[in-house]
N, C-alpha and C positions, 0 to 999 in steps of 0.2 A: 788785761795783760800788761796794757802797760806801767802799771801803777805794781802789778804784781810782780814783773820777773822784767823792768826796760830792756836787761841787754837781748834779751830774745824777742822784744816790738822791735829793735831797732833791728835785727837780724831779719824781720818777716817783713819791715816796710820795705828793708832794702830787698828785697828780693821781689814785691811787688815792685819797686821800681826796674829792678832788672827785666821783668816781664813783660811789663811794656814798653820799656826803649831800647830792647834788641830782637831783631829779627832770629827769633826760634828755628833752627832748621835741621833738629835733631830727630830720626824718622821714631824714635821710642815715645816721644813725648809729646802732647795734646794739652788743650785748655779745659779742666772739667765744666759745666755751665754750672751759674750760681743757684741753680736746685741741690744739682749734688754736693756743692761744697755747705750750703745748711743740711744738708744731710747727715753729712759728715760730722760736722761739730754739732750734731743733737742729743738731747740726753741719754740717749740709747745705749751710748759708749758704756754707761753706768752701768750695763745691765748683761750679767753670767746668763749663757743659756745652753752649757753644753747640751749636746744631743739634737733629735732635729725635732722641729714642728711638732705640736702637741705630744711629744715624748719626750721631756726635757729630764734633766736628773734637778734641776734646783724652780722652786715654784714663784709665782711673778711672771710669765712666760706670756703673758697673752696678748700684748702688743707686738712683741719682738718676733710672735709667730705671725702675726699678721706680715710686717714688712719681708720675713724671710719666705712667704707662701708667696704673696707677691712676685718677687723676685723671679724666683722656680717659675711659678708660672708664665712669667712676663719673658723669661729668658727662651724656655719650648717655644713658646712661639713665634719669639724672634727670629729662633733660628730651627724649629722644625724640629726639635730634638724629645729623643724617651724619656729621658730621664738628666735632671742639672740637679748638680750639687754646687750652690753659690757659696761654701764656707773659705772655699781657699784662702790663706793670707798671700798666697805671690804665684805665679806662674812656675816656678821651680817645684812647691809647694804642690799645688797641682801634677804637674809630672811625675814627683816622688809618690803619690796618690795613685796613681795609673799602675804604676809599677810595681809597687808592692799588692795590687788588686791581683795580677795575674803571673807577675815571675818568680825566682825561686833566683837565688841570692846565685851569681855567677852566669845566670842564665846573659845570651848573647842577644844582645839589643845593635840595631843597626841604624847609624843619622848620617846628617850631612856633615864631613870634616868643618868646623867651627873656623876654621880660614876663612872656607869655601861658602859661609854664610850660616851655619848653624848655630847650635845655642850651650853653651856649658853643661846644662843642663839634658844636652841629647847625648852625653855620653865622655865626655871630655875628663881625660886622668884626671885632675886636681880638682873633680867635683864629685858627688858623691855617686851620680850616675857613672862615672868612671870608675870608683873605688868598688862598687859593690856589685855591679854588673862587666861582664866581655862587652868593651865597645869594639864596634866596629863599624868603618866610616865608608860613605860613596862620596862621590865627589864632584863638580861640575865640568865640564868641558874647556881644557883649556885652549883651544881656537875659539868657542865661543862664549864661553863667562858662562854658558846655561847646564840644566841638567840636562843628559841624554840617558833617557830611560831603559835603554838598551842596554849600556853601562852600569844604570843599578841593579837592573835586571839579574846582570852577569855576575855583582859582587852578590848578591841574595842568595843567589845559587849555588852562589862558593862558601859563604860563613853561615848560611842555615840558621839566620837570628830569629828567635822566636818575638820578637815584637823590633815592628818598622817603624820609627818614626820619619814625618815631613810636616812639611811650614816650617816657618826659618825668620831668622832677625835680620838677615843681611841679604836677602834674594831680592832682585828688583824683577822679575818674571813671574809670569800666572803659575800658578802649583797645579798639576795635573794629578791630581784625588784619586781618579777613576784609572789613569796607569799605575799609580802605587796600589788600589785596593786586588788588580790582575795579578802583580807585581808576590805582593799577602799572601794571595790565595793558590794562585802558582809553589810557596816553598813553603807553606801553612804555618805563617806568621800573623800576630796581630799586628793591625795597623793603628796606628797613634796620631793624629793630625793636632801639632801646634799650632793654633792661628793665631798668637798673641799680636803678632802685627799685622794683623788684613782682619779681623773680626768686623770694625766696624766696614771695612768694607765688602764682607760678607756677607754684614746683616741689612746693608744695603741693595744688594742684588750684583754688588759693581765688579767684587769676583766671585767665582763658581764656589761654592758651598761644598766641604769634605762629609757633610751628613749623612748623607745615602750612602758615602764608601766607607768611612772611619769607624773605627769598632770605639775609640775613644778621640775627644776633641779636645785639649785644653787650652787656656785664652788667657790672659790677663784681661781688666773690665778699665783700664787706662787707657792708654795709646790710643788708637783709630775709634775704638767706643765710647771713648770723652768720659770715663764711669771712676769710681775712686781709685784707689792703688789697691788691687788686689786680685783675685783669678779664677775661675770654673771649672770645672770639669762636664761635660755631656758626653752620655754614653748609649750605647743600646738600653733597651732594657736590665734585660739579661745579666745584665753587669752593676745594674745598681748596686743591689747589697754590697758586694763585693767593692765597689767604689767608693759607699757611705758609709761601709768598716774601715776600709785605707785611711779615710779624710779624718774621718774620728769615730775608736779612738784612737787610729791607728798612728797620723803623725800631727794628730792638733786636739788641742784643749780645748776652749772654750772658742767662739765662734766672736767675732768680731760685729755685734750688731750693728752699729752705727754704718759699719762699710755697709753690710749687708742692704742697710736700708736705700745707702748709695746706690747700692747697683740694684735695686729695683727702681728705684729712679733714673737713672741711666737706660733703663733696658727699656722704658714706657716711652721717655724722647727718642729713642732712636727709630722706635714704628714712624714717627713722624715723619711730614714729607720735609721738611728745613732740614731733619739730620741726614736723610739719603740725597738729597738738592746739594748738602756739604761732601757729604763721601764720592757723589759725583765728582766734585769739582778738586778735589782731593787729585786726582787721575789726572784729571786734564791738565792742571797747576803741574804737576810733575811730570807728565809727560812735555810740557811748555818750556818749563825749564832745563832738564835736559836736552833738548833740542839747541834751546839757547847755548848750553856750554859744549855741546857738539859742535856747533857751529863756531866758537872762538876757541877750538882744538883744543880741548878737552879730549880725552880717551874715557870713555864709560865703559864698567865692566857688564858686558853680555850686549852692547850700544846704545843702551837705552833703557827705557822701563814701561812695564804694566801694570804696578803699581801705587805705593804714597812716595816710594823711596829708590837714590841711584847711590850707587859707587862708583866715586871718580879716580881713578889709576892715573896718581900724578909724578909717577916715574918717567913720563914725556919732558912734564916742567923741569923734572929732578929737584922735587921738593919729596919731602915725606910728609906723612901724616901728623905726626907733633905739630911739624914748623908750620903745615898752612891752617889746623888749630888754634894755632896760639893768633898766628897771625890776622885770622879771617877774626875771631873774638875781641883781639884790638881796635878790630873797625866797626864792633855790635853783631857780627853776625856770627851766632853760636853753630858750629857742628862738630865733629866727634872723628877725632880720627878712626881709621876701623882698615883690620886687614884686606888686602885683597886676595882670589885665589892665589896659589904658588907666591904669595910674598916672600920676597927676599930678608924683609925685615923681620923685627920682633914685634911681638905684642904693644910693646912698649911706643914703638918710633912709627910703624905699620906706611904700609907706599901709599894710601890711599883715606878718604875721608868720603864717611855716608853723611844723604844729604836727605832731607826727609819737608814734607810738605804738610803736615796736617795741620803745624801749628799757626801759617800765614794764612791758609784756608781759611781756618776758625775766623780770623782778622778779619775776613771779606776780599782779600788779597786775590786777581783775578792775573790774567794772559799780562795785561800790563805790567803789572808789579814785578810778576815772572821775569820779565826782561829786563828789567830796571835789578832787582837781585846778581841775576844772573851776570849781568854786565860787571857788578861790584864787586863780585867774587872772583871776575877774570882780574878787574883792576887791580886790588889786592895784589893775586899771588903772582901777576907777572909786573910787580916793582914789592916783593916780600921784604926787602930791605927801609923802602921808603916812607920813613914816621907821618909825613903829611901827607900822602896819600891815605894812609889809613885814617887821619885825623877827618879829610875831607869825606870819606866815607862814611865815615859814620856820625858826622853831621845831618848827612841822605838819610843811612837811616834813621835818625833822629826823629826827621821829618817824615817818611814815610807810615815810622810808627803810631807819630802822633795823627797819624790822618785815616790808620785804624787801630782804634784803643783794641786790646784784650777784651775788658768787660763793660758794654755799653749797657 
């Protein structure tokens, strides 16, 4: 590469160096392990193989059936499921998959308002689940940041969507599976469960599992599953065909081997006990740190978390989500702004910044670090103006990082 195209080595060194000298703390994003990333760059990418396993439409197919059987297989029993279709290219991809398996264009699909923690993709106007389907939205409690299933209960009863989804990108609370599948079955909806951010800690044991209640599960194989960039679909049985027409040839061509292969390698680490020892500590890292920024008056939305990830409501400080963004990343530490329920703001500016833990976990990052983070983050935003403060900070994490690389 570098001989062949330098200005994109110098663009992939620097971004390995950004990797490991700032503290990651964005709850979407994980370290893949270097099995999956030779994965990834194997010659498999080379290789067409519309269709599935031993049915392909183009010939040459017999390795790239092996890695994608694999997979399939390695994924059921990861997580217990009928039937996986590992071709998805993204998480959105996957949900358009679902959708076009069992609705019927306009039909009325019900998620969590995308303020309130949901995902564009569950139904949001300017996305195409919004364009081509009635969304219609439940929402969280706002005295306490959480869902009250009583509340969804009442909106299901009222808009009669034929397909439910839950899992969410911005909830820091357990999902209760088994009251949305009552919830289903009550107003004779299907149920849809996103897991894209709790998979790997599903397939850990460390949250409750939507398998037994969800008619359809899909996941991205990144995030908490450390797997390449890409996404599944698990279903009933019952519902394969109809999922493995969606996916192709209904909205994808040709299958992406290479990932594929990734996420059969992915799916084999994560039976191990180092990757459930990690999803453990994932929890505890985040519940550590949270605490720590509750305790230097911080407002968490819902007070806290059961998860990898919190939303911190910093309409107290009277910062917004840009300014403590931009400002916490002057000092190395990356997170993302992100709306909170009922935000006043825009998309754009948003009161609040999600804070996510999977990628200091990976590090070896324990209760210690947690408090040493958490300390740096109060420091920051309560002198948001002062350039050496930030400078002094991220000196720390300089040091902190260099004392756990990314890839040892």
């Amino acid at each position: 590469m570098a001989d062949a195209d330098p200005d994109v080595k110098r663009a992939v060194d620097g971004e390995i160096v950004r990797q490991n000298d700032g503290l990651e703390l964005i709850a979407s994003e994980s370290y893949a392990s270097m099995a999956v990333l030779e994965a990834m760059s194997s010659v498999m990418t080379n290789k067409y193989a519309e269709g599935y396993p031993h049915k392909r439409y183009y010939g040459g197919c017999e390795f790239v059936d092996v890695a994608e059987d694999l997979a399939v297989e390695r994924a059921k029993k990861l997580f217990g499921a009928e039937h996986v279709n590992v071709q998805p290219h993204s998480g959105t991809q996957a949900n358009m998959a679902v959708y076009l398996s069992v609705l019927n264009y306009g039909d009325t699909i019900l998620g969590l308002n995308l303020s309130h923690g949901g995902h564009l993709s569950h139904g949001h106007p300017v996305n195409f689940s919004g364009r081509l389907y009635k969304p219609e939205y439940y929402q969280v409690s706002e005295k306490t940041g959480m869902l009250d299933m009583s509340e969804v209960a009442s909106v299901a009863r009222r808009v009669k969507p034929k397909l439910i989804i839950c899992g969410y990108s911005a909830y820091p609370r357990t999902v209760d599976f088994k009251a949305f599948r009552e919830i289903a079955d009550e107003v004779g909806a299907f149920l849809m469960a996103d897991i894209a951010h709790i998979a790997g800690l599903i397939a850990a044991g460390v949250h409750p599992s939507p398998v037994k209640y969800a008619d359809f599960i899909t996941t991205t194989t990144h995030k908490t599953l450390r797997g390449p960039r890409g996404a599944m679909i698990l279903c009933k049985e019952q519902y394969a065909k109809q999922v493995d027409k969606a996916v192709f040839p209904g909205t994808q061509g040709g299958p992406f081997m290479h990932t594929i292969a990734a996420k059969a390698v992915c799916f084999k680490l994560a039976m191990e006990t180092d990757f459930q020892d990690c999803m453990r500590q994932i929890v505890v890292n985040s519940k550590r740190l949270a605490g720590n920024l509750n305790s230097s008056g911080f407002n968490l939305v819902s007070g806290g978390t059961d998860n990898h990830l919190m939303l911190v409501d910093l309409r107290g400080r009277k910062l917004t989500g840009k300014v403590a963004e931009a400002a916490l990343g002057e000092a190395g530490i990356i997170v993302n702004k992100n709306t909170i329920p009922f935000d006043p703001e825009t998309p754009f500016v948003t009161s609040g910044i999600r804070i996510g833990t999977p990628c200091v976990t990976i590090r070896g990052m324990k209760d210690a670090e947690m408090d040493l983070i958490g300390g740096m983050i109060n420091e920051v935003l309560s002198n948001i103006g002062d350039a050496s403060v930030k400078s002094g900070v991220r000196k720390r994490v300089l040091e902190l990082c260099r004392r756990h690389p990314v890839y040892v």
